[in-house]
C-alpha positions as MATLAB code, in Angstrom:
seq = 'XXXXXXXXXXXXXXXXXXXXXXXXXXXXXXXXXXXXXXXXXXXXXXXXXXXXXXXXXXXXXXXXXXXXXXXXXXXXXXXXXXXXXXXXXXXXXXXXXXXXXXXXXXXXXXXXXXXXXXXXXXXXXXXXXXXXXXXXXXXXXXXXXXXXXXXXXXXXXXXXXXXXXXXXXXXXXXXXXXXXXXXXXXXXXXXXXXXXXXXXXXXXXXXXXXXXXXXXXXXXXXXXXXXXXXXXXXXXXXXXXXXXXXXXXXXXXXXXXXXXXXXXXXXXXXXXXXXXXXXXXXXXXXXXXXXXXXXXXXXXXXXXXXXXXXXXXXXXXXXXXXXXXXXXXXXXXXXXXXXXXXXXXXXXXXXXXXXXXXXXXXXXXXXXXXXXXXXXXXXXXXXXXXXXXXXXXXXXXXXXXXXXXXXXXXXXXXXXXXXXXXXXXXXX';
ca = [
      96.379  118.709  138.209;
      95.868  121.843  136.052;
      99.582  122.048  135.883;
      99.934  118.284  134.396;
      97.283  119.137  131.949;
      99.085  122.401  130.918;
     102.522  120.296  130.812;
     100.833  117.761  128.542;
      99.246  120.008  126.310;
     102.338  122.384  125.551;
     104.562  118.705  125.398;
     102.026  116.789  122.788;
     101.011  120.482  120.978;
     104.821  120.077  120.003;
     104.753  117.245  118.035;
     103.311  118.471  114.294;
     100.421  116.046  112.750;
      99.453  114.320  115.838;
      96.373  113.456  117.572;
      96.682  113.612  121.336;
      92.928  114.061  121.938;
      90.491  112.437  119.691;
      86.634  113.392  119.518;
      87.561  116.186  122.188;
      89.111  112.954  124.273;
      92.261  111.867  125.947;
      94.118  109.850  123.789;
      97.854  109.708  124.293;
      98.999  110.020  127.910;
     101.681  111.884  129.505;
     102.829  108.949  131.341;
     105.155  106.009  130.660;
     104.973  102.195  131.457;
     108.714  100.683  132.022;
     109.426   97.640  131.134;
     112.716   95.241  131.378;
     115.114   94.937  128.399;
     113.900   91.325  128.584;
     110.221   91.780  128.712;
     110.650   93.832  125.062;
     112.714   90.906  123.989;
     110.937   88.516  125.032;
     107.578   90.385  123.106;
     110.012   90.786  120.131;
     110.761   87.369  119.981;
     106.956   86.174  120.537;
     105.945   88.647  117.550;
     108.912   86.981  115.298;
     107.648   83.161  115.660;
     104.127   84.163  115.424;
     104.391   86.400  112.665;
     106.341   83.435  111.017;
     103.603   80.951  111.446;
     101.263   83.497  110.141;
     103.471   84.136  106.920;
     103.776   80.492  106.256;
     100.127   79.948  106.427;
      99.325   82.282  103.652;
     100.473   79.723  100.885;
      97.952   76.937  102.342;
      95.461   79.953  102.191;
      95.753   80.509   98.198;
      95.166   77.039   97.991;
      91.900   75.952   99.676;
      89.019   76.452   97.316;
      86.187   78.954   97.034;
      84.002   77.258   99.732;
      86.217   76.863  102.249;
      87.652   80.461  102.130;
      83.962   81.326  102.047;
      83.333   79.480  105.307;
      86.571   81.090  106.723;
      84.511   84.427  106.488;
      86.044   85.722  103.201;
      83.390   87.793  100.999;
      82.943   85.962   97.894;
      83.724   89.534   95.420;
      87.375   89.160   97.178;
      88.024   85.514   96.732;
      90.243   85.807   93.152;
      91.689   89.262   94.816;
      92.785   87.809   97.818;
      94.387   84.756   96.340;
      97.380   87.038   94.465;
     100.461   87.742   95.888;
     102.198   90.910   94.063;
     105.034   91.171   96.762;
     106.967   88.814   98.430;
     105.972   89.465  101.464;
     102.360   88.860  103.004;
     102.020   92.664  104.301;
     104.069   95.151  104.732;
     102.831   96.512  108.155;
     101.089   94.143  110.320;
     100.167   94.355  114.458;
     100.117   91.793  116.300;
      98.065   92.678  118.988;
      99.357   90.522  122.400;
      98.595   89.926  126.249;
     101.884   89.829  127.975;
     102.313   88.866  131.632;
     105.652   87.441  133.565;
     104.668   83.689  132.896;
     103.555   84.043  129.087;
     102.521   85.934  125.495;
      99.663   84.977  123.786;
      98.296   86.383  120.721;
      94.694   88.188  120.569;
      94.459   88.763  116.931;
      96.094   90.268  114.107;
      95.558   93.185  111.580;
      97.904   92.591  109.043;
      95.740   94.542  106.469;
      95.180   98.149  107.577;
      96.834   98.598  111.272;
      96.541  102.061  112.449;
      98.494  102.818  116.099;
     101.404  103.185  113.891;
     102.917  107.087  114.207;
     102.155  106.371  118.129;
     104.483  104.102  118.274;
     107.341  104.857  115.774;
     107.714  108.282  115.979;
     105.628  109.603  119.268;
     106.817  106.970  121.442;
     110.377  107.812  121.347;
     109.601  111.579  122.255;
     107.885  110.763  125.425;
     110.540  108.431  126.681;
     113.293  111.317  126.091;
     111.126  113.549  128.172;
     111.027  111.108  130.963;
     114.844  109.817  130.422;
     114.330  106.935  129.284;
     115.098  104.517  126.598;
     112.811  104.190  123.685;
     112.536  100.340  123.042;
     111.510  101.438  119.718;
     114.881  102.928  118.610;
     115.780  102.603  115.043;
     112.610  100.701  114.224;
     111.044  103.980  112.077;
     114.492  103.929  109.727;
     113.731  100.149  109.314;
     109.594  101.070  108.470;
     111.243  104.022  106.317;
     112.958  101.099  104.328;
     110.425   99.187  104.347;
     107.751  101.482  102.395;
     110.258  102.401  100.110;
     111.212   98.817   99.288;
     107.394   97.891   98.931;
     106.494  100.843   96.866;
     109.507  100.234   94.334;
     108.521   96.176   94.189;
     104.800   97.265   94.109;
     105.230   99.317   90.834;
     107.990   96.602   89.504;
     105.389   94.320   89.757;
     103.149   96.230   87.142;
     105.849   96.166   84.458;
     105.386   99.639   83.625;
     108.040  101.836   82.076;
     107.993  105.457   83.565;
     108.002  107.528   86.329;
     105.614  106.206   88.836;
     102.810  107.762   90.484;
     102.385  107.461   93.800;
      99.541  108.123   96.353;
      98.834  108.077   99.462;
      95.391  108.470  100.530;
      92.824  107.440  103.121;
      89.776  109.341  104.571;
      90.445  112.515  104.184;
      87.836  113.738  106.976;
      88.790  111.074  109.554;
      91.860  113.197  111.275;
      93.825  109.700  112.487;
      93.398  107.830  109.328;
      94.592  111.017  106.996;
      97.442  111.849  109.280;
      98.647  108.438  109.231;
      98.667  108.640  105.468;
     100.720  111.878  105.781;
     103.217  110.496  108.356;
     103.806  107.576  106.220;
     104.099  109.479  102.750;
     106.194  111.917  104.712;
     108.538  108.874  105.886;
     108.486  107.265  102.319;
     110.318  110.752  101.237;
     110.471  110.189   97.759;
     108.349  111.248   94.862;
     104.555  110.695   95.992;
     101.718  112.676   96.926;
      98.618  112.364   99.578;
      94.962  112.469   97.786;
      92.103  112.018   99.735;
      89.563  109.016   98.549;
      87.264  111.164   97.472;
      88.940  112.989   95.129;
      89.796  109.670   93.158;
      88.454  108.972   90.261;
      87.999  105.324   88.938;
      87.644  104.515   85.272;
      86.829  101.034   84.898;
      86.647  100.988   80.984;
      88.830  102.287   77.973;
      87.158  105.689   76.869;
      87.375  105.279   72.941;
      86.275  108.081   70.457;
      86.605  107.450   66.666;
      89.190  105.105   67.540;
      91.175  106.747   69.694;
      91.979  106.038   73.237;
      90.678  109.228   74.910;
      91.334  107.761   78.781;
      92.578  104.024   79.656;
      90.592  102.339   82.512;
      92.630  103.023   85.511;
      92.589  104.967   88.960;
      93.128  109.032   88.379;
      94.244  111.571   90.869;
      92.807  115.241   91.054;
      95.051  116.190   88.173;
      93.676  113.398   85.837;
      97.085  111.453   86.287;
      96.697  107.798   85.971;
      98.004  106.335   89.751;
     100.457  103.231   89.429;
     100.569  102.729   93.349;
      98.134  103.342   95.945;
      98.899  103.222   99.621;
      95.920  102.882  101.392;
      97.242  101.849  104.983;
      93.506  103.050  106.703;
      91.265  101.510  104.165;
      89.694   98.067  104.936;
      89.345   95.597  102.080;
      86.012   94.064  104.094;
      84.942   97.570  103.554;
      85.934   98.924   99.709;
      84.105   95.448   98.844;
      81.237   96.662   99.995;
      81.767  100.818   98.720;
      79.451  102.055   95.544;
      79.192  105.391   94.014;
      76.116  107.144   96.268;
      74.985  108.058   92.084;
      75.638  105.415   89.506;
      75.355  102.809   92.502;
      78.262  100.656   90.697;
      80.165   98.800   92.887;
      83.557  101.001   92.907;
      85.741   98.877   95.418;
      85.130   95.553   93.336;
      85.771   97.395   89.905;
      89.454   99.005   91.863;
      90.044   94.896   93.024;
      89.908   94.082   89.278;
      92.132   96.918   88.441;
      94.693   94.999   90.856;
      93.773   91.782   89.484;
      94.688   92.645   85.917;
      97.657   94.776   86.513;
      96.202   98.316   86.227;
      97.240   99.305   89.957;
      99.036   98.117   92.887;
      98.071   98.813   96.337;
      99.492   98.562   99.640;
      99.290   97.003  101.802;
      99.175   93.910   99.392;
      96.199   91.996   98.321;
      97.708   88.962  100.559;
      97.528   90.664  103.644;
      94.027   90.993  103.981;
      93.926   87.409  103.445;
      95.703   87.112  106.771;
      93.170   89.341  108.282;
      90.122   87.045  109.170;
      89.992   86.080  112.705;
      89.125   82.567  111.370;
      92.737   82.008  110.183;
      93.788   81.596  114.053;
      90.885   79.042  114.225;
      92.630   76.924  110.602;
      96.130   77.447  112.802;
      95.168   76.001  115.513;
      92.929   72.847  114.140;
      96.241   72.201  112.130;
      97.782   72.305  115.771;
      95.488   69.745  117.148;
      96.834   67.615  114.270;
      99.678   68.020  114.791;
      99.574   68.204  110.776;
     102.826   67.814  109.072;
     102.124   71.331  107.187;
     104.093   72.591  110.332;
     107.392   71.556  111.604;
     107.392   69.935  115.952;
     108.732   73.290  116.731;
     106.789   75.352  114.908;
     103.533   73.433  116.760;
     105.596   74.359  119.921;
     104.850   78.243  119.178;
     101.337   77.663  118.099;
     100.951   76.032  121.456;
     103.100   78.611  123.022;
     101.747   81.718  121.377;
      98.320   80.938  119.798;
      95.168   80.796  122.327;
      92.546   77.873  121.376;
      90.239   79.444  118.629;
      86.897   77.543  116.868;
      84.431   78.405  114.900;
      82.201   77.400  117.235;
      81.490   77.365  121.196;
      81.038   73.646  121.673;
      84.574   72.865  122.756;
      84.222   75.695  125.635;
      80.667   75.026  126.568;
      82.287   71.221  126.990;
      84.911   72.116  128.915;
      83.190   74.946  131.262;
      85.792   77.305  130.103;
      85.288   81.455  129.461;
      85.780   82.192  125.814;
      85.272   85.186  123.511;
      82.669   86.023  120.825;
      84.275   88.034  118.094;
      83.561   88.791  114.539;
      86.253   87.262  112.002;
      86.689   91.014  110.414;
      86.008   93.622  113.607;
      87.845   96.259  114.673;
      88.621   98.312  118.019;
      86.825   95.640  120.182;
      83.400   96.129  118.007;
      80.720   93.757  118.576;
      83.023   91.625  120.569;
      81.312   89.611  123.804;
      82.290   88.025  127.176;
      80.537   84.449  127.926;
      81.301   81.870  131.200;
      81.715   78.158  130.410;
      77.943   77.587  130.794;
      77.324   80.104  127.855;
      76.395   83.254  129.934;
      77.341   86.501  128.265;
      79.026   88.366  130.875;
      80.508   91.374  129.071;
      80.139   92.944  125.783;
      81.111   95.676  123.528;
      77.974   98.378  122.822;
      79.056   98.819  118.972;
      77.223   95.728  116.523;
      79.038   97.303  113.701;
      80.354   93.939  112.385;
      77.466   91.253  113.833;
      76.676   89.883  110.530;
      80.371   88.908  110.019;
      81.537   85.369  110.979;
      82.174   84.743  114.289;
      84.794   82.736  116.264;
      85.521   81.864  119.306;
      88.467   82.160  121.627;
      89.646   81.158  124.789;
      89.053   83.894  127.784;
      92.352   85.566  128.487;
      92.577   88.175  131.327;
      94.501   91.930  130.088;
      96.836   92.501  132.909;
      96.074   95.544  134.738;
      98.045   98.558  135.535;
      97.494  102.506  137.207;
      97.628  104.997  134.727;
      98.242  109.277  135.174;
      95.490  110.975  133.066;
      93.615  114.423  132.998;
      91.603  113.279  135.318;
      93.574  111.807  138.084;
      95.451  107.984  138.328;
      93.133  105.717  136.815;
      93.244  101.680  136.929;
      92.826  100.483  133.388;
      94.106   96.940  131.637;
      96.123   96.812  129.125;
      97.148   95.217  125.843;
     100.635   95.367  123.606;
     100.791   95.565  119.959;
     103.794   94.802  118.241;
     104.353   95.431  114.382;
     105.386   92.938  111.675;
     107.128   94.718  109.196;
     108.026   93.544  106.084;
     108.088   90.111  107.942;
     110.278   91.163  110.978;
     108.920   92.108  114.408;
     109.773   96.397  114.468;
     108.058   98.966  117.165;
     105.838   97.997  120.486;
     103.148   99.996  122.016;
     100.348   99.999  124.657;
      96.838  100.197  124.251;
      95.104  101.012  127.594;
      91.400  100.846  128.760;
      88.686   97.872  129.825;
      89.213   94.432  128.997;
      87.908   95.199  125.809;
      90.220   97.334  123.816;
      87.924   98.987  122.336;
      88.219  103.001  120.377;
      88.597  104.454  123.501;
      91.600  103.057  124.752;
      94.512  105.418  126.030;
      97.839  105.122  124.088;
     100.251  104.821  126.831;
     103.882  105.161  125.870;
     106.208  102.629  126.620;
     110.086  102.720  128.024;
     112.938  100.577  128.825;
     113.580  100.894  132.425;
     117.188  101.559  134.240;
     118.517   98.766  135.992;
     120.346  100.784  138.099;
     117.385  103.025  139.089;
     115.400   99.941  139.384;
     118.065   98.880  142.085;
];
């Protein structure tokens, strides 16, 4: 065992700017799940009709009025932010996070707004499965997310009608080590003119500065060097959270006044405004009441995915609690399995997660689906864990797959476990 742990050490110590142990943990392990060429197609094709159904929902989104979205979970500073769209696609880098056994896929939620789990599977993925000879699944998909920041970036700053050379930045929390070297790997893939600033060395100026008439500094978002930024990239930071975010001193709400810089054309971000619109758990519940319709909004085989892909989701428990069926507790904006709960058909709560980070948030409820369960290698010896697939949505086209590993609720602890295409021949 000491010599696995040496091997995966020296291996993972190889790769520059990654995290193989977080919080002095196991994180990415030196083992690899194979899977059939048509299992990853069949994901691939699962993540392309649901990420379509998702897409065309945003529209119907910007329409419904201020109390519905409110009732959706939506925090009322966001509601005229969350209505624009400034690119045309909904988000540039989405996960759809998916159980996959041999008889179906179903979708568990989506983070369409700030999806981390990304340099795991685009660049780190690929590694491993060359160490173990095998075939990355993910093959070509980080040229195709390289594209795809540089095509958002360029519409991004189109989009402000500015004249000049843009300034770009990256940034995210500059003392969380995942979040700031996902910036880096993603500013680093961009390659083009850009820099990474961490958010607290941003300054926000949410008025003209005017001195005998003269415009001394124009409202606007400044880096370090007092440059005005024209695009910010802020894949790790949560709009549910920078509406909430004030300056510990003047107390001013600084995450509303950088949403009105958006709104009025004084800074693009990425991902998009839209995409956090896509990120309330609630949206599944809208889907799939449209579903039970069978509303003409969608197309006969477009309800075919829903019923295909989508699990039943409510905003309440009654349907379950009538039916006697398991179903899930989650918040509508929750991350890493956070405050999410287990309850039987008879309303027992049989299994919960021991963060309440997000229990004031909106809940909704969805039917009980069991993680299939495989034996992982770690540190520590083989290990039975379940396990969960994420596949990203980029730019509106289903790109890399991973594997999150751990308990039934994927929760921050979960393993990343690498994921390969099997030989046939070997398999024979």
């Amino acid at each position: 065992m000491n010599t696995f742990r040496q091997e995966r050490q020296r291996f993972f110590e190889g790769i520059d700017g990654f995290w193989h142990d977080l919080f002095d943990t196991e994180y990415a392990l030196w083992d690899v799940k194979k899977e059939s060429p048509a299992k990853i197609k069949r994901i691939r094709q699962a993540a392309e009709r649901i990420g379509h159904i998702l897409f065309k929902t945003a529209p119907l989104l910007r329409q419904l009025d201020e109390e519905t979205l409110l009732q959706l979970g939506f925090p009322k500073p966001a509601l005229s932010f969350i209505k624009q769209q400034t690119l045309p696609f909904e988000s540039v880098i989405a996960r759809l996070d998916l159980v996959v056994t041999d008889e179906k896929v179903k979708l568990l939620e989506v983070n369409s707004d700030t999806p981390t789990f990304i340099k795991e599977t685009f660049f780190v993925n690929g590694r491993v499965c060359k160490a173990f000879g095998l075939e990355n699944p993910n093959e070509a998909c980080e040229e195709r997310l390289r594209e795809a920041v540089q095509l958002a970036v360029k519409m991004a700053f189109l989009s402000l009608g500015k004249r000049k050379r843009p300034n770009i930045v990256f940034s995210s929390h500059d003392d969380h080590e995942e979040d700031r070297l996902t910036a880096q790997y993603l500013q680093k893939l961009y390659g083009l003119h850009s820099q990474y600033i961490g958010l607290s060395q941003l300054r926000l100026v949410p008025d003209k500065v005017i001195e005998n008439g003269n415009l001394i500094i124009d409202r606007g978002l400044y880096d370090n060097q007092g440059e005005k930024i024209d695009v910010l990239y802020r894949q790790t930071y949560p709009i549910e959270h920078l509406v909430d975010d004030e300056d510990p001193e003047t107390k001013e709400k600084v995450g509303q006044l950088l949403m009105k810089l958006v709104e009025d054309k004084e800074l693009a971000i990425i991902n998009p405004p839209s995409a956090f619109l896509l990120q309330s758990k609630a949206v599944m519940a809208l889907i799939w009441g449209l579903y039970e319709e069978r509303h003409s909004y969608f197309t006969e085989e477009e309800h075919e995915w829903i019923h295909t892909y989508f699990l039943p989701t409510y905003l309440d428990e009654d349907y379950f609690l009538g039916q006697g069926n398991t179903f899930v507790k989650k918040p509508s904006f929750g991350r890493e399995g956070d405050t999410v709960e287990i309850y039987t058909g008879d309303g027992e709560k049989v299994e919960e997660d021991s963060h309440k980070t997000y229990q004031d948030s909106l809940p909704v409820y969805q039917q009980f689906i069991k993680l299939p369960e495989t034996v992982v290698q770690t540190t520590q010896g083989k290990k039975n864990v379940h396990f969960m697939y994420g596949c990203f949505y980029i730019n509106g086209h289903a790109s890399a797959i991973g594997i999150r590993a751990g308990r039934q609720i994927t929760d921050n602890e979960a393993y990343f476990l690498p994921v390969g295409i099997e030989n046939e021949e070997e398999k024979q």
